[in-house]
C-alpha positions in Angstrom: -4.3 3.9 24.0 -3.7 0.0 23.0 -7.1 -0.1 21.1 -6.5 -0.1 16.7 -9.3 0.9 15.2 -10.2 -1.6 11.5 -12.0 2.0 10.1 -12.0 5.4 10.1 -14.6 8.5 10.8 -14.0 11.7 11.0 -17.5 13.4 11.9 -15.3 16.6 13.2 -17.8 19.8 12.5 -20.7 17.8 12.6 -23.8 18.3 14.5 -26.9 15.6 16.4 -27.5 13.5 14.9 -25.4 13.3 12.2 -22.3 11.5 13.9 -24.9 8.7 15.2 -26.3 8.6 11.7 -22.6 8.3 9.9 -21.5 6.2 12.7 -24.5 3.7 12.6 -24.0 3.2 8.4 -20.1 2.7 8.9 -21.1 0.0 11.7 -23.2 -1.3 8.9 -20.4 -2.4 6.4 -18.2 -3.6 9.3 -17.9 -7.9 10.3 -19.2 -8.2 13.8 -15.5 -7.7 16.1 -14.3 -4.9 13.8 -13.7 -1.6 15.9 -15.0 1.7 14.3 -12.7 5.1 15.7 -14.9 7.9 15.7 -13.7 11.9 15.7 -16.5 14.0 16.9 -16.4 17.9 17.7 -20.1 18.1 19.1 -20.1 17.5 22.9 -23.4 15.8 22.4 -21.7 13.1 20.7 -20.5 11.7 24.2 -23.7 10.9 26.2 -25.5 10.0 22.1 -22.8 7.6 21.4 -22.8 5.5 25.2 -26.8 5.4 24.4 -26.1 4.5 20.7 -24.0 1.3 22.1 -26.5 0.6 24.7 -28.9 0.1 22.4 -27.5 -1.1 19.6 -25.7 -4.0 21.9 -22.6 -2.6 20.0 -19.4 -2.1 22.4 -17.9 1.3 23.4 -15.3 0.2 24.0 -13.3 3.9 24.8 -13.9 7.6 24.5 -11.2 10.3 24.8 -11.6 14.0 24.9 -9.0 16.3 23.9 -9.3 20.2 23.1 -13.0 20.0 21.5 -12.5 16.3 20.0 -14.0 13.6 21.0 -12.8 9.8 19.9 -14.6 7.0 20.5 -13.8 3.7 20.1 -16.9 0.9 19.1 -16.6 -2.6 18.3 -19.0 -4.2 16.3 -21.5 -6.6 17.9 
């Protein structure tokens, strides 16, 4: 994947909602155009992120899944 990430999260071994909740504060500190790369172990995280970006206008840009992690990708809006 082309896509560089400007900051980090690892939310591995977390549980709903708490990846939303650490991704939405990270978003927070970031400039609008900064992308955010997210590790997430809870299989919720997939469909709760897309509806995260949905409604926060905020752009997923990609999501990967790999042996019980989940990366996504959002840039800031």
């Amino acid at each position: 994947m082309n896509t560089v990430a400007t900051q980090f999260l690892d939310a591995r071994g977390l549980n709903c909602p708490l990846p939303i909740l650490r991704t939405k504060k990270a978003l927070n500190g970031m400039a609008a155009g900064e992308t955010l790369s997210i590790l997430s172990t809870d299989p919720g995280s997939v469909k709760d992120m897309q509806a995260f970006c949905k409604q926060t206008r905020n752009e997923l840009v990609a999501s990967n899944a790999n042996a019980g992690e989940f990366e996504f990708f959002i840039r800031k809006a």
